[in-house]
N, C-alpha and C positions, 0 to 999 in steps of 0.2 A: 456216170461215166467212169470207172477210170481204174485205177488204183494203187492201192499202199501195196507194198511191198509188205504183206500182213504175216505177221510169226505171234502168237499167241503170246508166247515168252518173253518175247522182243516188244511188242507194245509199249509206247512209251506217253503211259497218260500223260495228262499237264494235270497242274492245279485247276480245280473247277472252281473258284472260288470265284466269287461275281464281282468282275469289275461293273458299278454304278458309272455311264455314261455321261458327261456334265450335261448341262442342259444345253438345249442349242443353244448358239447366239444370234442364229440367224435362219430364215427357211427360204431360202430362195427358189422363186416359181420357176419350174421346169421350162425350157423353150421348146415350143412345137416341133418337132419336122417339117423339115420343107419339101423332103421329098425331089428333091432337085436332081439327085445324083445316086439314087436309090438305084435307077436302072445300069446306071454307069459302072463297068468294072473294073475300065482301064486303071485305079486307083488301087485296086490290088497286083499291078502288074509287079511292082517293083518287092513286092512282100512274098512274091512265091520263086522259089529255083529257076534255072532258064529250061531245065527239063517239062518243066508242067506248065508254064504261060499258058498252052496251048490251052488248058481246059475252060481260060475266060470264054472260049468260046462253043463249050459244051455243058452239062452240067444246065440244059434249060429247066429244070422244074425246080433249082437251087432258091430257096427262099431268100428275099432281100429283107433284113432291117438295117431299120433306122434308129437308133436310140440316143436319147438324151438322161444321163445321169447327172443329178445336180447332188452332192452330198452336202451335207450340212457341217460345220465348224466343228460340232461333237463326232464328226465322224462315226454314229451310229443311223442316221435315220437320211433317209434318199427321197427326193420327188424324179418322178422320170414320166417320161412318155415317147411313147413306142410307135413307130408303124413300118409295117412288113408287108412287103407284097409274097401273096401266097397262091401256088400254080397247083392244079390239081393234077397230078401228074397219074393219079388213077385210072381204069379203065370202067370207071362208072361217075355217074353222077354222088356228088357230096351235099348233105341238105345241112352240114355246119363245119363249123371247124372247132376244133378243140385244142386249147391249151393248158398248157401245165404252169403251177404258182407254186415253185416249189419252197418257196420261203415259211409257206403256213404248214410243211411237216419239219422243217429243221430250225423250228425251234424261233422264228422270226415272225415276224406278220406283215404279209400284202396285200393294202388293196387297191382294186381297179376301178377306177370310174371312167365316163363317156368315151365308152367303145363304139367305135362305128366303124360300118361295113360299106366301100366306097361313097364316106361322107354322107353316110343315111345311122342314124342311133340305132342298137339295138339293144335288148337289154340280155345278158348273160344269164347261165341256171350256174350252180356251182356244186363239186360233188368232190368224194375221198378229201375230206374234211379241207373242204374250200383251198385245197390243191389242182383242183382238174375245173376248168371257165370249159363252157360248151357257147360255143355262140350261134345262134339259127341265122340260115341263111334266109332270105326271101323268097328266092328262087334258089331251084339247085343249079350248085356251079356242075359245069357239065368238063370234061376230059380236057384239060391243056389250055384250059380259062383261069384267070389271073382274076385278083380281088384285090385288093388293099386293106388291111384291119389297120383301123388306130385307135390308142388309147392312154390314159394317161394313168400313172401307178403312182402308192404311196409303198414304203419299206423300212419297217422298224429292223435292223440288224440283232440278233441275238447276239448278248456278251459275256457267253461261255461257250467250249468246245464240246459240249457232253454231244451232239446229236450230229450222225455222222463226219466226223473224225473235224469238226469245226470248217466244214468246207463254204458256210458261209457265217462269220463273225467277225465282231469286232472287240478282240482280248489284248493285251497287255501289248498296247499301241499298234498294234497290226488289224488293218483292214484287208478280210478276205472276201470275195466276194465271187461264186460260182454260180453259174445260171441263174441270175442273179436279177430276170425279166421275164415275165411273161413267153414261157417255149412252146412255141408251137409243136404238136407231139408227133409221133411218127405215124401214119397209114400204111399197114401192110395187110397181106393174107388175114390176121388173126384182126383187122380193123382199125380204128384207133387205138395206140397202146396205152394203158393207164393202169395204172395201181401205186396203192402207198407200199413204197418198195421197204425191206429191211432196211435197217440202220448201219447191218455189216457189209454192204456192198456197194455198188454205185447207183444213184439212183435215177440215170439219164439213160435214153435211149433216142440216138438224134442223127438225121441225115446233113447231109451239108448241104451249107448254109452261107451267107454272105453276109458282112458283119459293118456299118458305118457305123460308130460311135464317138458322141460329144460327152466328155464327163468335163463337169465344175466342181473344182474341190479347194479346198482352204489352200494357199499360196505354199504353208510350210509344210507342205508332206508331199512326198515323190510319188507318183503315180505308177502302176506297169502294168498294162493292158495287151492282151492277146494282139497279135498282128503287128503292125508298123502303123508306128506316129507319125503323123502326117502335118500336124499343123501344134503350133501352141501360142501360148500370146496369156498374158499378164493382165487384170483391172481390180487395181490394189490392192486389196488383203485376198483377192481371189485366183485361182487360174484355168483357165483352160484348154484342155489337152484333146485332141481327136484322131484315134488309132480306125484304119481301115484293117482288116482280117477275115479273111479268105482265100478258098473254100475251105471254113473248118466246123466242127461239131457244137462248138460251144464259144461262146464268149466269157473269158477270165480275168477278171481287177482285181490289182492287190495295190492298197497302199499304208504310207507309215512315215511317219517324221523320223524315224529310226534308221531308215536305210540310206546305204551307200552300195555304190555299185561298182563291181568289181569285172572287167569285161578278156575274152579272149578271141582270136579268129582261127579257124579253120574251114579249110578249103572252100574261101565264099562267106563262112558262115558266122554272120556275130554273135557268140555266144557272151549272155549277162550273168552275176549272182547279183541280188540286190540283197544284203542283208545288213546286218551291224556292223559297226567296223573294228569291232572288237573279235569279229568271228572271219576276216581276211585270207588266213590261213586257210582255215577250212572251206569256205569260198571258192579259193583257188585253185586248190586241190580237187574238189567235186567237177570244176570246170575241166579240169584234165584229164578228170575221168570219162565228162560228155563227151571232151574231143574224138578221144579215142573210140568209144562207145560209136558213136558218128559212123566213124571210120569205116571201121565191123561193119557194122547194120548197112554201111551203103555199099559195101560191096557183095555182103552174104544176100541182100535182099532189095532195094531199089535204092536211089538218091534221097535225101531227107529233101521233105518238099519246099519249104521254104527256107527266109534267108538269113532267120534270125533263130535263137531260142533262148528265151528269160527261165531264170530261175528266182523266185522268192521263196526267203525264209517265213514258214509263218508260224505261228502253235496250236499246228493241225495235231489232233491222236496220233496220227496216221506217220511212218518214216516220211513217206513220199505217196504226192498224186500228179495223176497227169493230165495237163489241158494241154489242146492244142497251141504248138508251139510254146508254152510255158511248164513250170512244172514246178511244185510246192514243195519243201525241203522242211521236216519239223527243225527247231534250230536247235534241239539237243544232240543231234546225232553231226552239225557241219562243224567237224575237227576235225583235220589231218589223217590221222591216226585213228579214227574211232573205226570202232569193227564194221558197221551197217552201213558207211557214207558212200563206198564204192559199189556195194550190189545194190542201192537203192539209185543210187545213177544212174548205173547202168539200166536196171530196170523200168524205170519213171521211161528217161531216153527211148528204149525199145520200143512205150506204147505210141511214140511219135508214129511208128509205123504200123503197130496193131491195136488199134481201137480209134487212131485217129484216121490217118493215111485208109487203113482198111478196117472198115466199120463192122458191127455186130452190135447185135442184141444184147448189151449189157446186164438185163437183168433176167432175162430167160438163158443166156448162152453165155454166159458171165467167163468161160474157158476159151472163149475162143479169142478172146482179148488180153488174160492174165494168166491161164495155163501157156499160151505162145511165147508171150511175154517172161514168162519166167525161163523157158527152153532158150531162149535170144538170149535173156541171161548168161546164162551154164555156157552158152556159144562166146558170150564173150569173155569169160575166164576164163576156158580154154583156147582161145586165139590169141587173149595177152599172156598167159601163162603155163600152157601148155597140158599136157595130162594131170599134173598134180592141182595146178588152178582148177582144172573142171572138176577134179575128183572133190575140193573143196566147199566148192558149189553147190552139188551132185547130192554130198552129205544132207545141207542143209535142206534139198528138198526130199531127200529119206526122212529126215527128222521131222519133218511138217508130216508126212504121212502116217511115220510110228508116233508122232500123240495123237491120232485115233487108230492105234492098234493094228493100223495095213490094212486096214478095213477094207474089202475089192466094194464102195458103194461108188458108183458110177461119177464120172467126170462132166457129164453133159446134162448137169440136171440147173435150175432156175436157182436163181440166191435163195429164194425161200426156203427152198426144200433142205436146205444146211443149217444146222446150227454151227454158231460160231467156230468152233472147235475143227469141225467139219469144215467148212468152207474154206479158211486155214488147211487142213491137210492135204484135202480131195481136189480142188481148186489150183492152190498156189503149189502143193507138197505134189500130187499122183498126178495132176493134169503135168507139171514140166515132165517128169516121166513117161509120163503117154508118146511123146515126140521124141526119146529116144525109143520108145519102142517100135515108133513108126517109122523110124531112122532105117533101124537093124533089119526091118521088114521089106523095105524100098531097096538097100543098099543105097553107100553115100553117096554117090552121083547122084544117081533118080530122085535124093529124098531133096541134094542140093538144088536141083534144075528143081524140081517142084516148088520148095519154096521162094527161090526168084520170077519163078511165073505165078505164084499164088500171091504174092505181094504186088506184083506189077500189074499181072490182068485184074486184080480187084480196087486198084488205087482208085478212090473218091467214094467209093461205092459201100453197100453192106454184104457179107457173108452169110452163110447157116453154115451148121453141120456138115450138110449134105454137099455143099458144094466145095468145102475144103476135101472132101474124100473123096468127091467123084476128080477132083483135079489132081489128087496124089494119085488116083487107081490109074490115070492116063498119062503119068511120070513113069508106071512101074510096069505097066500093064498087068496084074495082079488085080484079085480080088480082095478088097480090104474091112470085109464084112466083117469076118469072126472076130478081126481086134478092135475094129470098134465096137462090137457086141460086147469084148473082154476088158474093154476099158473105158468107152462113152457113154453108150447108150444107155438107160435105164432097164 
């Protein structure tokens, strides 16, 4: 999913030095799902904007889980179990379903036992090195037919950040935890999507989704999970916490006996930092920078869809990642003052709207998430500060494109096909350029009314290519072939 706000330059590794996990003291067995309230969504009413309630009641092939996280006292190892009702919203019959474990390429190990298919056992194949569960169906589910899968998972946490920018570890008292269960993968045109994705990009491609989750975890460490908290409750050295979230892409946990939490509101919206209290400052400052960022993006392109947004400090590689409704802050950069804390705000902030709000193929179309996302950027230092702010900005995406030489290699091509350097330029550096070229080409009205209709008519849904440009060529009436020929397309 997601991402850093990545400058080759700017990269700010951690120590990879191996913190040893103590031993557990305790392994407490996961509680089933009950399944009670799975179909229920009145429970996310209160966690989305009053703008969007409405979609509880669209969004019917929106996957439901269930999940139970119990973590352990060492806060490196989880028992869980899962169940998700899954709708086939194809125009064919499905003879399985596939999921993604994506703990056994970043560096962790999961595994799955007693999977079953509406309470019937089956047994899994497993494939892209015990990341991608195929599960066979019995019958094939047929168009707009519903299943139930459950199962119960185990999860050793890796505890270093070497493998993708630490988005799931548990290092120097910080528990991060992204996609962090059994995902069910996407079905499109090209079939089930699956591949072990590069290390430099995001490794999630995911429709919305609907999110009940029960975590257990040791009493002294604060918990912050995707969505709104719904319920919590105390049984002595333990506690339990249960966040409903929805409709978003992923589900996100971070915890730490480290944090404190530093909160602000605007218009509706509670914004969190949860971090050390020794980093308050900078805390506060980055919160002020979301407000504003808010502000911008709800009026240049739709309402932010829900009613909160957490921010966690963790010791990701990466400045900043973005989950829905939350978003990951490394803690070397939350100071006041530091040079990267306000365009990574800003940044993380924007993919509230493009990669969450409006989905894409992160790993085949990885620009239509972070090339946008960086142009929202540049839009908002030139909204808080005018032509010399954007020209500021503007620079630093020249800079990402001259360390690889302005090289014209194409903006629309799959994370793989970039090496690092590249993906950094081409991506984050020529893709924000791309959208003032598309700007200059539209003129500003057209390019403006485009973008609030391209963020609004696509809200919950995914994009391609093709359909961000057929809905700019219908802003401008224009042909807009030759520059995307000149700047996308391979």
């Amino acid at each position: 999913m997601k991402r850093i706000l990545l400058l080759p330059s700017l990269l700010l590794f951690l120590t990879s030095c191996l913190i040893v996990g103590r031993e557990a003291e305790s392994t407490p067995e996961p509680i089933p799902p009950t399944q009670t309230s799975l179909t229920d969504r009145a429970i996310y009413k209160d966690g989305l904007a009053p703008e969007y309630r409405a979609v509880l009641n669209e969004l019917p092939y929106a996957s439901m889980y269930e999940i139970e996280f119990s973590i352990t006292d060492d806060l490196a190892h989880i028992n869980g179990s899962e169940s998700v009702i899954y709708t086939n919203a194809e125009e064919i019959d499905l003879s399985e379903v596939r999921l993604r474990l994506f703990a056994n390429i970043l560096g962790g190990e999961m595994k799955v036992n007693n999977v079953a298919v509406n309470g019937k056992s089956f047994t899994p194949t497993y494939a892209l090195n015990d990341s991608l569960m195929t599960v066979p169906l019995e019958s094939p589910l047929k168009p707009k037919e519903s299943l139930t899968l459950t199962m119960d998972f185990d999860f050793a946490v890796p505890q270093t950040v070497e493998l993708n920018y630490g988005v799931q570890a548990y290092f120097d008292d910080v528990l991060a935890l992204a996609h962090a269960y059994p995902v069910i993968t996407v079905y499109d045109d090209e079939g089930w999507n699956a591949e072990v994705p590069p290390q430099s990009g995001d490794v999630t491609y995911a429709d919305m989704s609907f999110f009940e989750i029960t975590v257990e975890a040791p009493k002294g460490v604060t918990l912050v999970g995707s969505g709104r908290e719904i319920s919590r409750q105390e049984n002595g050295d333990r506690q339990t916490v249960k966040y409903a979230a929805g409709p978003v892409r992923d589900f996100y946990l971070a915890a730490s006996p480290e944090y404190e939490v530093f909160t602000k509101k605007v218009d509706g919206i509670e914004l969190r930092f949860y971090t050390r209290d020794y980093l308050q400052d900078g805390a506060e400052s980055a919160l002020n920078v979301a407000a504003h960022a808010i502000e911008i993006f709800e009026e240049r392109y739709a309402p932010y869809p829900y009613t909160e947004l957490d921010f966690v400090s963790t010791p990701t590689s990466a400045l900043g990642i973005e989950y829905p409704g939350m978003i990951a802050i490394t803690e070397g950069i939350i100071l006041p003052d530091h040079d990267y804390l306000e365009a990574t705000v800003a940044h993380e902030v924007g993919h509230q709207w493009f990669y969450n709000l409006v989905g894409n193929d992160q790993l085949d179309d990885p620009w239509l998430d972070e090339s946008i996302t960086q142009f929202a950027t540049l839009q908002y230092f030139s909204d808080t500060y005018g032509k010399a702010g954007a020209q500021g900005f503007r620079s630093s995406l020249e800079g990402r494109w001259e360390y690889v030489g302005k090289e014209l290699i194409p903006v629309g091509l799959p994370v793989r096909d970039y090496n690092d350097a590249e993906y950094s330029g081409i991506v984050y550096g020529r893709g924000g350029l791309f959208f003032e070229a598309l700007r200059d080409e539209m003129g500003m009205d057209n390019f403006d009314a485009f973008m609030k209709d391209y963020t609004q008519s696509n809200a919950w849904d995914i994009v391609t290519a093709e359909k961000l440009k057929q809905n700019a060529e219908k802003y401008c009436g224009c042909d807009l072939t030759r520059l995307f020929e000149n700047w996308i397309y391979p």
